[in-house]
C-alpha positions in Angstrom: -32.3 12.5 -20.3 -29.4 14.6 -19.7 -31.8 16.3 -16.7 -32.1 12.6 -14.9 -28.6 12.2 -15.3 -27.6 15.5 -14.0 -29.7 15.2 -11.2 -28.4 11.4 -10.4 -25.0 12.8 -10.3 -25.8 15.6 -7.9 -27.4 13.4 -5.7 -24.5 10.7 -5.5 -22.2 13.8 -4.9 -24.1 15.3 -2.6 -24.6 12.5 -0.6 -22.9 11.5 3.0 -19.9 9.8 2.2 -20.2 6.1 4.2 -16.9 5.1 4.4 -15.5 8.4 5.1 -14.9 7.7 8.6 -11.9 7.8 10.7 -10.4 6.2 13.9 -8.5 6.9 16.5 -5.4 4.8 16.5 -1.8 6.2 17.9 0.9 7.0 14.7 3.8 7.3 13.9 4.6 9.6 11.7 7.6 11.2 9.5 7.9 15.2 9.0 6.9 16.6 6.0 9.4 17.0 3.2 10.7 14.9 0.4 14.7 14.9 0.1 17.1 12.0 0.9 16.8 11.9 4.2 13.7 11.1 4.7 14.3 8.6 1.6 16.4 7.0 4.4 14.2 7.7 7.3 11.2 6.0 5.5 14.0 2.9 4.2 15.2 2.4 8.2 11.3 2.6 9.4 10.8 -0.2 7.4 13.9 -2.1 8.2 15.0 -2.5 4.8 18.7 -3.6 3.8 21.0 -1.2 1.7 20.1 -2.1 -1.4 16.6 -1.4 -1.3 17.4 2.2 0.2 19.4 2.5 -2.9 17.2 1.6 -5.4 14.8 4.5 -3.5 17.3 7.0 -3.5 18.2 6.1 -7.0 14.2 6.5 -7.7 14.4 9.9 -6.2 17.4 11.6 -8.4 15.4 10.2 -11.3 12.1 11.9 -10.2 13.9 15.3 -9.7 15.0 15.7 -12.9 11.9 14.8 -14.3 8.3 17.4 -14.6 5.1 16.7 -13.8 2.8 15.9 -16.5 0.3 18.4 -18.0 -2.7 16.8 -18.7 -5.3 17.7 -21.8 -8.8 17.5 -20.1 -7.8 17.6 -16.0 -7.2 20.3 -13.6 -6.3 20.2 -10.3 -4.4 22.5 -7.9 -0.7 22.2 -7.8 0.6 19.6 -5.6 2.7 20.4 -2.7 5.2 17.8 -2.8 7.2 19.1 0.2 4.1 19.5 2.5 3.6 15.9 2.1 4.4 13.3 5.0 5.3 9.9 3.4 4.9 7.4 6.1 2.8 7.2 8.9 2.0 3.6 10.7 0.3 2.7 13.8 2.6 2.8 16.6 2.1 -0.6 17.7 3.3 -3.0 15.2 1.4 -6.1 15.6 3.3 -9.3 15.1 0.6 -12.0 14.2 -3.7 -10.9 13.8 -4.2 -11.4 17.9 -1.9 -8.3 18.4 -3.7 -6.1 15.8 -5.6 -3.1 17.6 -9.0 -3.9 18.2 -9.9 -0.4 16.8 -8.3 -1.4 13.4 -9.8 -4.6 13.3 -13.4 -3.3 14.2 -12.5 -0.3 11.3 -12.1 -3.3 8.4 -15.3 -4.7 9.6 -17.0 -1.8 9.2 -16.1 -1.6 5.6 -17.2 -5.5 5.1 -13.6 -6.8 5.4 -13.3 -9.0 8.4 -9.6 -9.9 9.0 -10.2 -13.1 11.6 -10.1 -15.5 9.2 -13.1 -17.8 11.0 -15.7 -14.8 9.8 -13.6 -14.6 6.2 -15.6 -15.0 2.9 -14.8 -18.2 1.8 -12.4 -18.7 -0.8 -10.8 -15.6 -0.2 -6.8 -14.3 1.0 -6.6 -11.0 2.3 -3.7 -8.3 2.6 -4.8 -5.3 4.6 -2.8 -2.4 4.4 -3.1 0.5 7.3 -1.3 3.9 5.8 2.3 2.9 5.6 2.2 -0.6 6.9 0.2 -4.2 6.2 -1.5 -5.2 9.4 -2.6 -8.7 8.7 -2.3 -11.1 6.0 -4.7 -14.4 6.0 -4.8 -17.3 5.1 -0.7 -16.4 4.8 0.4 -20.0 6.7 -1.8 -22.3 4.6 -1.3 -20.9 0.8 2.6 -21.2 2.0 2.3 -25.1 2.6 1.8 -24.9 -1.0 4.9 -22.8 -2.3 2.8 -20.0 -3.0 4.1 -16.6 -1.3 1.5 -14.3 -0.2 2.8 -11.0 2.5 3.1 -7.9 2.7 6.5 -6.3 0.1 7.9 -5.2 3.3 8.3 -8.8 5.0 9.1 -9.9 0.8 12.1 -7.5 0.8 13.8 -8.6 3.8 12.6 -12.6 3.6 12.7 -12.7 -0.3 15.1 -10.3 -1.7 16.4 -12.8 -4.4 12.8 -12.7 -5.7 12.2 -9.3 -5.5 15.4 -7.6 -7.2 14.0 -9.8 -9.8 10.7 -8.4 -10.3 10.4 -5.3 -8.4 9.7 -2.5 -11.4 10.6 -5.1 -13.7 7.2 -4.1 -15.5 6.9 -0.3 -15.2 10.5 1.2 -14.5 11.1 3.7 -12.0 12.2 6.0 -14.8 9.0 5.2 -16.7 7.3 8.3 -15.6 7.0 11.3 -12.9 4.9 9.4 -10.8 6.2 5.7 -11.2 10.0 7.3 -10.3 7.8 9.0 -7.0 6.5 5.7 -6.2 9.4 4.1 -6.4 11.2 6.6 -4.2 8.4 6.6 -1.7 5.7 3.5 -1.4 5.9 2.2 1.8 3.5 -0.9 1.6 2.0 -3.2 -0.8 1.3 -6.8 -1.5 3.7 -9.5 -2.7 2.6 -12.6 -4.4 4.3 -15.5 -5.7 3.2 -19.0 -7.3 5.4 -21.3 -8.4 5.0 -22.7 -12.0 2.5 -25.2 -12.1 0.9 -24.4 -9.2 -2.4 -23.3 -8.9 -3.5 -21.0 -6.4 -6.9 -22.6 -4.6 -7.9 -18.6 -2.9 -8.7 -15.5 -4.5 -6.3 -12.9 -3.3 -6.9 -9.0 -2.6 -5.2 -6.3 -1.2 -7.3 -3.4 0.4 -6.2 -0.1 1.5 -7.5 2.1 3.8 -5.8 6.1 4.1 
């Protein structure tokens, strides 16, 4: 039994990764380095106001005086955090789903996540997230007819900010752990979602990611 299984796993390891591919798509991208400048860099790239820069620079003095876990049964080589870029975005920032780089758009499909909302499974609202940015939302337009708030956190933060100084790390702090305070500090993009109280959302939401 434990042979089969071995050999199962080798197999699945060994094999081609599908989804591994990239795409050529022109970036923007910060330097490497974490420190508060490019705290600030990453805050203005995303056009935030001041008092979300804060709450990210008060996210990063947290995470400095904290240590990295040591975990019981994982090893992994040490992580670099100054090496690390933390935002990078296509360079053409596409204002509704027609501007969105064909290249992109052809990428998603190619994982099974058509963003034209005509070829869409049905039943289903979509957030895709490129890197540091959300490209395309759908089904956005119609779920807001009905109160509910479905975007990206970056358009959230600058349309909604009552909302999100409400919530945002309301359920895991920033000073929770090593990596929630380096989240906090450095996320760039994300989903927001919002139903009013007795409202009942008619689409299945997701969020997909693609690094």
């Amino acid at each position: 039994m434990e042979n089969s299984e071995e050999k199962k796993i080798q197999e699945v390891v060994s094999k081609e990764y599908e989804l591994g591919f990239t795409i050529d798509v022109e970036e923007d991208r910060a330097p490497e380095g974490l420190n508060e400048e490019i705290i600030v860099f990453l805050s203005k790239k995303k056009g935030e106001p001041d008092w979300m820069t804060n709450m990210r620079l008060q996210a990063f003095h947290i995470w400095q005086k904290m240590e990295e876990p040591h975990w019981a049964h994982l090893k992994y080589d040490p992580i670099d955090y100054q090496s690390i870029s933390y935002y990078a975005a296509p360079k053409k920032k596409p204002k509704s789903l027609d501007e969105v780089d064909p290249e992109i758009l052809r990428a998603y499909e190619k994982l099974g996540i058509p963003l034209e909302e005509q070829k869409m499974l049905a039943g289903v609202a979509v957030d895709a997230v490129l890197d540091s940015v959300s490209i395309a939302t759908t089904f956005k337009e119609k779920l807001k007819e009905m109160g509910i708030i479905f975007c990206s956190i970056s358009e959230a933060i600058n349309d909604y900010p009552e909302l999100v100084q409400k919530y945002l790390f309301s359920v895991v702090p920033m000073s929770d752990n090593f990596f929630a305070a380096l989240n906090s500090a450095v996320f760039t993009d994300g989903t927001f979602v919002y139903v009013p109280k007795g409202v009942r959302c008619p689409l299945e939401l997701s969020t997909y990611f693609r690094i």
